[in-house]
DSSP file (Angstrom, degrees, kcal/mol; ACC not computed):
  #  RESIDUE AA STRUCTURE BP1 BP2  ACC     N-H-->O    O-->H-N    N-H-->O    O-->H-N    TCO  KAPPA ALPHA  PHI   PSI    X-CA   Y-CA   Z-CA
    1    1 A X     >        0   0    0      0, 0.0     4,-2.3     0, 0.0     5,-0.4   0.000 360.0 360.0 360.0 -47.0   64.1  143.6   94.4
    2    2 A X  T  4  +     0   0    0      2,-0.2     4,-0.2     1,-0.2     0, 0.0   0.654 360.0  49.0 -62.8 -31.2   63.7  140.1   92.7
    3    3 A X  T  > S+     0   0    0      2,-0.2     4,-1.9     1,-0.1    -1,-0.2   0.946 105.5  56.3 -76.8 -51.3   67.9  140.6   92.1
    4    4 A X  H  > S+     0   0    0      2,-0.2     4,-2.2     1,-0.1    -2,-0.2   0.925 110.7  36.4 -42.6 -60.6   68.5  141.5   95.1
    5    5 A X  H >X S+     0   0    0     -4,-2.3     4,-1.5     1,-0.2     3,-0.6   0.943 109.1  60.9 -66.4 -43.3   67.2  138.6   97.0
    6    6 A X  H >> S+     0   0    0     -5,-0.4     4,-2.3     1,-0.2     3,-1.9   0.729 109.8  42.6 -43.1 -54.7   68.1  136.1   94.7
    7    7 A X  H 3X S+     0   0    0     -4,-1.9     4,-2.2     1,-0.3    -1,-0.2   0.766 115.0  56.7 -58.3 -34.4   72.2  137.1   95.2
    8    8 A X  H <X S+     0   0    0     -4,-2.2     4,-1.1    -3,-0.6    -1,-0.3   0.737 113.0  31.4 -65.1 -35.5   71.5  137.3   98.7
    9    9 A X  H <X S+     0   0    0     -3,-1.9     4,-0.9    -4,-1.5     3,-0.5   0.879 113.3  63.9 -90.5 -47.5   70.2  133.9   99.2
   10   10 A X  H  < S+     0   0    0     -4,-2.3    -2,-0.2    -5,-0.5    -3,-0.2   0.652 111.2  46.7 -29.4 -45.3   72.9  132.5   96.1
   11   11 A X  H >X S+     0   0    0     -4,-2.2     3,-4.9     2,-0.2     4,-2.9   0.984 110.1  47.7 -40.7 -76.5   75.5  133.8   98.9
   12   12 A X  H >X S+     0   0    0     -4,-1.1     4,-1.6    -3,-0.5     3,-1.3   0.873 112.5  50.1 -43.7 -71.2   73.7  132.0  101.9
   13   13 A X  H 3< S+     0   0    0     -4,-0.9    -1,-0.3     1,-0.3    -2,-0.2   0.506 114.3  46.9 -65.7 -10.0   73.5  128.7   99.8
   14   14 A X  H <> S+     0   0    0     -3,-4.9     4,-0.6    -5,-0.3    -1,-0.3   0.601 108.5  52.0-110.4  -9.8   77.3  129.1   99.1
   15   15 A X  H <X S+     0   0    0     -4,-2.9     4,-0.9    -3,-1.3     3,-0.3   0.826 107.2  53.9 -58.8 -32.7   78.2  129.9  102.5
   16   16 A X  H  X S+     0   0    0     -4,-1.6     4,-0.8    -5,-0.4    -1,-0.2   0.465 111.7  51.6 -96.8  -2.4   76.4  126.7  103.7
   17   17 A X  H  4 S+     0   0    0     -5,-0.4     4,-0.5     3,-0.2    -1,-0.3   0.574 103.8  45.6 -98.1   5.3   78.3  125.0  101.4
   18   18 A X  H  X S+     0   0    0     -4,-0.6     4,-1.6    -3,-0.3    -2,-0.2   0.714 112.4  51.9-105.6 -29.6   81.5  125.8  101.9
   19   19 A X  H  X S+     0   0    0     -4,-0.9     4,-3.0     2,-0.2     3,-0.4   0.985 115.5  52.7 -80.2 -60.9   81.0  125.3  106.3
   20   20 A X  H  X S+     0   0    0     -4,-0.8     4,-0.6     1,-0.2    -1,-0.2   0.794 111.3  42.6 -59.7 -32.1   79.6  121.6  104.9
   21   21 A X  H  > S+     0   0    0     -4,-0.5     4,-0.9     2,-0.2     3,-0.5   0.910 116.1  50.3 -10.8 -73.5   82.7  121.1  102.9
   22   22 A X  H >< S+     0   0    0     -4,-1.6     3,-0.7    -3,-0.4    -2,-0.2   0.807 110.9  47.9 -23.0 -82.7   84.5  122.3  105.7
   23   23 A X  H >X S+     0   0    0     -4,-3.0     4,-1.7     1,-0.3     3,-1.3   0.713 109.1  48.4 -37.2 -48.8   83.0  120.1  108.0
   24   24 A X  H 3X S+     0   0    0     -4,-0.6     4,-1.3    -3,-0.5    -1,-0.3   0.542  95.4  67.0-111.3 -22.5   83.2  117.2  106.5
   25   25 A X  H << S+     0   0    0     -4,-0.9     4,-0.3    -3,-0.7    -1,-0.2   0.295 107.4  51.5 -41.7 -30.1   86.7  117.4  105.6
   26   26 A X  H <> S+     0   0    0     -3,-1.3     4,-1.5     2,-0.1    -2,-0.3   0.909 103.2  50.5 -65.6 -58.8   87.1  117.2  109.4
   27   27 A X  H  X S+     0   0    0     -4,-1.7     4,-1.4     1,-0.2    -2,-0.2   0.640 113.9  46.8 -90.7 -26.8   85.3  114.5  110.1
   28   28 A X  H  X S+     0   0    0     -4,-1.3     4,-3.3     2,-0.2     5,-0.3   0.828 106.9  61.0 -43.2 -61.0   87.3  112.4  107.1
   29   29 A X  H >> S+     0   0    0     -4,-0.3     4,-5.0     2,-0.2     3,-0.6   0.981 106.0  41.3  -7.6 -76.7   90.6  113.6  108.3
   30   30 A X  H >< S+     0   0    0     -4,-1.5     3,-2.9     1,-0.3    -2,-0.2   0.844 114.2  57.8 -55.5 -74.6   90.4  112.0  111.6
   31   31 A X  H 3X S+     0   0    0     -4,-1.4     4,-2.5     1,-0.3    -1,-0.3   0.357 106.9  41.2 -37.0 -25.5   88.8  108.9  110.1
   32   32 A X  H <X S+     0   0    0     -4,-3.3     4,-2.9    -3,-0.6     5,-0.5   0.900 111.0  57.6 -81.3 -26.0   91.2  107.8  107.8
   33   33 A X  H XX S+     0   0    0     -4,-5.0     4,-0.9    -3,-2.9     3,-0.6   0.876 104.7  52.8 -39.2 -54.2   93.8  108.6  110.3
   34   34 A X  H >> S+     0   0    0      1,-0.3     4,-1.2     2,-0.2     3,-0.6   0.890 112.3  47.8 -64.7 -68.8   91.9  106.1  112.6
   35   35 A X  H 3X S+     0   0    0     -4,-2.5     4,-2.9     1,-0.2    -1,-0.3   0.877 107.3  48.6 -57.1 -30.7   92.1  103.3  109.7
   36   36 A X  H <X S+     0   0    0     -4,-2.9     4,-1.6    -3,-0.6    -1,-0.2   0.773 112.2  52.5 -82.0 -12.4   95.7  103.4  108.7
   37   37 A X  H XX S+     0   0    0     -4,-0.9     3,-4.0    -3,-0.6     4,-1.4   0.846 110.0  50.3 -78.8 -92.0   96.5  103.3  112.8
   38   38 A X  H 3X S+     0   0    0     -4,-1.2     4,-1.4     1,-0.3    -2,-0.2   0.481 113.4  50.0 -28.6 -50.6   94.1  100.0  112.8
   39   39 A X  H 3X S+     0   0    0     -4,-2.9     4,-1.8     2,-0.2    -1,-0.3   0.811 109.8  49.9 -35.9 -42.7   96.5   98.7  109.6
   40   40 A X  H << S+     0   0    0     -3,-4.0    -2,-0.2    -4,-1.6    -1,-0.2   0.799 115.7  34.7 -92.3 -15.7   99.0   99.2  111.1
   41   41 A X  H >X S+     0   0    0     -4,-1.4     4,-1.6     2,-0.1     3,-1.1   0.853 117.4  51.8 -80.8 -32.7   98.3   97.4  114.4
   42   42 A X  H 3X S+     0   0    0     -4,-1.4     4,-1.4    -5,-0.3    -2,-0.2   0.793 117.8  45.6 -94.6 -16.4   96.2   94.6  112.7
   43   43 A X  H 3< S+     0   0    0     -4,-1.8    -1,-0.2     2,-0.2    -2,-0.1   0.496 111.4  48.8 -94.6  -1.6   99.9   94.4  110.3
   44   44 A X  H X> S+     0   0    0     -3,-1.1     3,-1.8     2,-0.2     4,-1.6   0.827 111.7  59.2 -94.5 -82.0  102.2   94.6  113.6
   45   45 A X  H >X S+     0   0    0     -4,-1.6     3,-4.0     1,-0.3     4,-1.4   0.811 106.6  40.8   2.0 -92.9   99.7   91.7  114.7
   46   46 A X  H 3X S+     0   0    0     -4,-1.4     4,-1.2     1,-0.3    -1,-0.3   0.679 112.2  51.4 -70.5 -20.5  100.3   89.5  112.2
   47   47 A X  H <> S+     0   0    0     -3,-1.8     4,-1.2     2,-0.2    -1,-0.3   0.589 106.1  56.1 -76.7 -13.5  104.1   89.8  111.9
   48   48 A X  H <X S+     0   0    0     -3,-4.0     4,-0.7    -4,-1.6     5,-0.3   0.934 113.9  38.1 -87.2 -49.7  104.6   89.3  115.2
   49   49 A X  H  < S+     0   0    0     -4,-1.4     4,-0.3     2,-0.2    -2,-0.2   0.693 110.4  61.5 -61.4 -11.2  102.7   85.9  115.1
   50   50 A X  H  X S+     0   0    0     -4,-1.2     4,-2.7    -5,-0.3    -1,-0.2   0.897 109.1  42.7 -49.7 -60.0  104.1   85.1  111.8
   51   51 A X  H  X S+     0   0    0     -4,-1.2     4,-1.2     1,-0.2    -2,-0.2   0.590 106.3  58.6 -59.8 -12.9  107.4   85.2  113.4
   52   52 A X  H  < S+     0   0    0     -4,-0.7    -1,-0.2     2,-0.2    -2,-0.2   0.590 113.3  44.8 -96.3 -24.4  106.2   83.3  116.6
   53   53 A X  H >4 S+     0   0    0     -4,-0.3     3,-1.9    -5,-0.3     6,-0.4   0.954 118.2  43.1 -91.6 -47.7  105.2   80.5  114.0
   54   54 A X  H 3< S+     0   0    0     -4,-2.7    -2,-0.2     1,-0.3    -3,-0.2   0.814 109.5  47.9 -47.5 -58.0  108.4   80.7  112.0
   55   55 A X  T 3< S+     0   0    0     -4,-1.2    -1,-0.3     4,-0.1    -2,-0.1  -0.149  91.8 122.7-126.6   6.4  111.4   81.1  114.7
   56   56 A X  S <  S-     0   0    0     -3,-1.9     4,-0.3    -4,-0.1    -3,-0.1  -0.087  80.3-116.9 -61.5-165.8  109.4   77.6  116.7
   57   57 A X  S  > S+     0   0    0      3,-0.2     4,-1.4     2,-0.1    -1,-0.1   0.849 108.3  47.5 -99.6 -35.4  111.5   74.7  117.2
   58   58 A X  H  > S+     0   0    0      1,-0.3     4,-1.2     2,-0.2     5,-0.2   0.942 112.8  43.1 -44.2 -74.1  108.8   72.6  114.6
   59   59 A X  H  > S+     0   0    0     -6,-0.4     4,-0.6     1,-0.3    -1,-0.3   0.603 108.5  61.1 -78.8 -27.0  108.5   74.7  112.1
   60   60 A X  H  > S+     0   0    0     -4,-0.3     4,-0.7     1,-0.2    -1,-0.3   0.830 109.1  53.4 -65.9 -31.4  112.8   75.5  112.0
   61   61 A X  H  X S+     0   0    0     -4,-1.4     4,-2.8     1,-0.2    -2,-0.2   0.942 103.5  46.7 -67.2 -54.9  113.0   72.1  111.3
   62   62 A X  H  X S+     0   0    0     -4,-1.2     4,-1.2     2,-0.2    -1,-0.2   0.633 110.4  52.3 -62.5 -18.9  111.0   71.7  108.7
   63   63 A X  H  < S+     0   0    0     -4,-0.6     5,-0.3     2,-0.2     4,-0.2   0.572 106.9  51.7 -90.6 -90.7  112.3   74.6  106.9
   64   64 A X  H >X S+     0   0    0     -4,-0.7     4,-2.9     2,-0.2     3,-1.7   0.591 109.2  54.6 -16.7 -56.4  116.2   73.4  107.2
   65   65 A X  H >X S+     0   0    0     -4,-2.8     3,-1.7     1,-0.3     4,-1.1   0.682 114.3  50.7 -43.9 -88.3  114.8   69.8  105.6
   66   66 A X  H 3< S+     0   0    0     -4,-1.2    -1,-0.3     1,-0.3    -2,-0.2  -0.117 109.7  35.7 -71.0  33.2  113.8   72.1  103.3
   67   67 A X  H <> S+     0   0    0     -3,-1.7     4,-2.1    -2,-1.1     3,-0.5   0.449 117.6  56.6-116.3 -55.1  116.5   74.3  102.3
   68   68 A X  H <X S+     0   0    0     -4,-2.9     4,-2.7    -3,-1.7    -2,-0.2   0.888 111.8  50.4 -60.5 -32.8  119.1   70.9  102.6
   69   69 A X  H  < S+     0   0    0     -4,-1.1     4,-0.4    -5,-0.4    -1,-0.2   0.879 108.0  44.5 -68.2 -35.6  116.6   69.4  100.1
   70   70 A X  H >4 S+     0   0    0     -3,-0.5     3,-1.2    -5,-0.2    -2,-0.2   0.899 114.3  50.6 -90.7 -31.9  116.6   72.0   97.7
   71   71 A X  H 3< S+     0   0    0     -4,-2.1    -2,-0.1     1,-0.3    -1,-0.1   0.936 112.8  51.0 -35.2 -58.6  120.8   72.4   97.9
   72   72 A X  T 3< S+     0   0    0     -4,-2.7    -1,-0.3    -5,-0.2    -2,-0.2   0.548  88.3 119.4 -75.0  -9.9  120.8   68.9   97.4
   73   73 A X    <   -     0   0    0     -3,-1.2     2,-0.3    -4,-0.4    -3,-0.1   0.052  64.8-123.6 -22.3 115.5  118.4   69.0   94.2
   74   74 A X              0   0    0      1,-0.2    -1,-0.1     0, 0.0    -2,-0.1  -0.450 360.0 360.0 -49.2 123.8  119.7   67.7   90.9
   75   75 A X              0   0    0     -2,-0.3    -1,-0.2     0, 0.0    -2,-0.0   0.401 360.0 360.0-109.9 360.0  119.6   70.5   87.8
């Protein structure tokens, strides 16, 4: 009798672990899906203002001085 249950619950206890496995495996899924979408906007983000800083009239200026500066550079 003592054999019996014990295999009977050893089953139940690996059944509820395999559904929490299961489960949880779901719930992981989605989430990293959810972060690399959030990378990839917060990385969209910042290249678009990168560029917005880059491609001003200021900041194009200052880079040509420095590109004509470095040409002109003694080795």
């Amino acid at each position: 009798m003592y054999q019996v249950v014990r295999a009977q619950v050893g089953a139940l206890v690996r059944r509820m672990r395999a559904v929490r496995s299961a489960a949880s495996d779901r719930r992981d899924t989605g989430m990293v899906t959810s972060e690399y979408a959030m990378g990839i906007v917060a990385a969209v983000a910042f290249a678009v203002v990168l560029y917005k800083v880059v491609t001003s009239g200021a900041v194009g200026e200052e880079l040509q001085q420095l590109v004509k500066q470095a040409l002109d550079a003694r080795m």
